[in-house]
N, C-alpha and C positions, 0 to 999 in steps of 0.2 A: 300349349304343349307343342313339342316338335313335328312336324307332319312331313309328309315322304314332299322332295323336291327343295324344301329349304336348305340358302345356303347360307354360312358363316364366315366372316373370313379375321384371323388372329394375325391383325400387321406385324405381330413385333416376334412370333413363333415361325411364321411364313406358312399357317396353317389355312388351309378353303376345305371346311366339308361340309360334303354337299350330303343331304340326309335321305337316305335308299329306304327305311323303314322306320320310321317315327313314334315317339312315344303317345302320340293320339291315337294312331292307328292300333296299339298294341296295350292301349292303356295304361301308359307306365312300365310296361314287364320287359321289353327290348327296344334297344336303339341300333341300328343300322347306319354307319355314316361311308362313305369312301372321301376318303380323305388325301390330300395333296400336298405334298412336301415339297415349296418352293426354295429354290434356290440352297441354302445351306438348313431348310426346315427342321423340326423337330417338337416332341411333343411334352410333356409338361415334365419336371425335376422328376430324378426319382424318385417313387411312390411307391405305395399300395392301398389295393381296396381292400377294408377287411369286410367285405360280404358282397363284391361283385366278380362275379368270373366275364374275362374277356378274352376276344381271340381276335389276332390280327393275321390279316391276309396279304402278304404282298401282290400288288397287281400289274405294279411296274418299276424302274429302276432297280437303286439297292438301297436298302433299309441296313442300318446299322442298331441295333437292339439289344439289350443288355438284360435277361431274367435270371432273377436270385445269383446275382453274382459274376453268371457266365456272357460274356460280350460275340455275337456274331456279325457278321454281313448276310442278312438275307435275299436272295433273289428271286426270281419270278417265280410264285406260285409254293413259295414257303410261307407257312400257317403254325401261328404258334397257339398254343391254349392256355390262357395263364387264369390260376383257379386264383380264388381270394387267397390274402395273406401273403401273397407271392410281389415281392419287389421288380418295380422292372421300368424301362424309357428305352424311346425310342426316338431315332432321327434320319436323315437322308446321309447317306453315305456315298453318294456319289456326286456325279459332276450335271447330270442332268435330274429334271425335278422325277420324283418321287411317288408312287401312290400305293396308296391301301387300304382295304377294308378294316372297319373295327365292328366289332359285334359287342354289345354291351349286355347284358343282364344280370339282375333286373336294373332300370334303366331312369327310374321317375326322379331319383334324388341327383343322379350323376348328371342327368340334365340341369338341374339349377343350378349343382356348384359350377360347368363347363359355360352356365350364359354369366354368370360372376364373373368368372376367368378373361373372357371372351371380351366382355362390357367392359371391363378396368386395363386392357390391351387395347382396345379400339382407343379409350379415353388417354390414353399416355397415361395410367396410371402402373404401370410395373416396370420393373428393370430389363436390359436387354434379353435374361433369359426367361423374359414374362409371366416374371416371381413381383408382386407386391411388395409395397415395405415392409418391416416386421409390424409394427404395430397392426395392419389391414391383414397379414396373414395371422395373429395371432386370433384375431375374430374369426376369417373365414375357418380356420383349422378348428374350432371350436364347436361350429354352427355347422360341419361338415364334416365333423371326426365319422361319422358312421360309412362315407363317403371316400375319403381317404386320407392316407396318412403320409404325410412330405417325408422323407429322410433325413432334410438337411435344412435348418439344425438337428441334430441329433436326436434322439426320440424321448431322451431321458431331460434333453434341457430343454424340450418343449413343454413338459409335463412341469418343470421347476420355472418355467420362464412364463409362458404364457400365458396361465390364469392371474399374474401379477401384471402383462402388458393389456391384456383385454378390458377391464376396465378403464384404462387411460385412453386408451385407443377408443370406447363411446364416449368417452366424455369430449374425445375431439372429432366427432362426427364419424367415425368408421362404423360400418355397420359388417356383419358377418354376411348378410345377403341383403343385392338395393332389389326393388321393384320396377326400378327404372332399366336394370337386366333382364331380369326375368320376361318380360315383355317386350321386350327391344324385339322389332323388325327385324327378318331378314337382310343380309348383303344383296340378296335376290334370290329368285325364286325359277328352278329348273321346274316348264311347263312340260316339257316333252318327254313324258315318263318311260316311253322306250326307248330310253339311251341309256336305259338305267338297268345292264347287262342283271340277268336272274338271280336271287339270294340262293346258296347254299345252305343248308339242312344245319341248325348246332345241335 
């Protein structure tokens, strides 16, 4: 499980978060990450959880952010609270990098699909917007539907597509979650836990 001070880093999103409160520490129930938006950064296709609420923090630059529809730029020390069922991505919106807090709960399942994500980015396995091919997202969207749900393809042609690519996609070695992510190391590990400015109350 995640523990407060690991860090992760996603080459091909331009993502490094570094982990303020951990799912060991909290036993599954929240994740705390502060998270870094390098260069033109941004966080995974639009989505939604259908049973997680999350809230992001800007802590510096400007965040560009897009919930149920509506697209802003946010700035220093705008916080948003997005309940489950609520569509929404975000990215760095300016010229310099980026950061924010995300606040996860509950948090045990969201961490396995994010070290999948994470493990098949490090490996050059997804496309430049560090989406999988269809056949590996038809597994993971499967083995992760409780977890969240992509946008794009569409929702109606995932429901008509996917249970017919998912079998093809094991028979050629894809798996919905490796083990070899799940336990994957650290990018490294932040020892000096007072840099690690105090959590706010969700």
């Amino acid at each position: 499980m995640l523990r407060q001070g690991d860090v992760f880093d996603n080459p091909i999103t331009g993502e490094r978060a570094t982990v303020r409160l951990g799912t060991r520490e909290t036993k599954g129930e929240r994740l705390v990450v502060d998270l870094e938006l390098r260069g033109a950064g941004f966080g995974s296709a639009l989505h939604l959880h259908p049973a997680i609420h999350e809230r992001l923090t800007v802590v510096s630059g400007h965040v560009g952010i897009c919930v149920n529809g509506a697209i802003s730029i946010a700035k220093l020390g705008k916080t948003f609270d997005i309940p489950s069922g609520v569509a929404h991505r975000f990215w760095n919106a300016g010229i310099c990098e980026a950061k924010l807090t995300i606040d996860i709960r509950p948090a045990k399942r969201f961490e396995a699909f994010i070290r999948n994500m994470i493990g098949l980015a490090q490996d050059g396995k997804t496309d430049p917007r560090g989406m999988p091919n269809l056949l590996q997202l038809a597994v993971i969207a499967n083995e992760f539907d409780d977890v969240i749900h992509f946008l794009k393809p569409p929702r109606f042609m995932q429901r008509a597509l996917f249970p017919i690519l998912a079998p093809i996609a094991r028979m050629r070695g894809y798996r919905g979650s490796y083990s070899e992510y799940a336990f994957r190391v650290p990018s490294e590990r932040v020892q000096n836990e007072s840099k690690m400015p105090m959590l706010k109350r969700f």
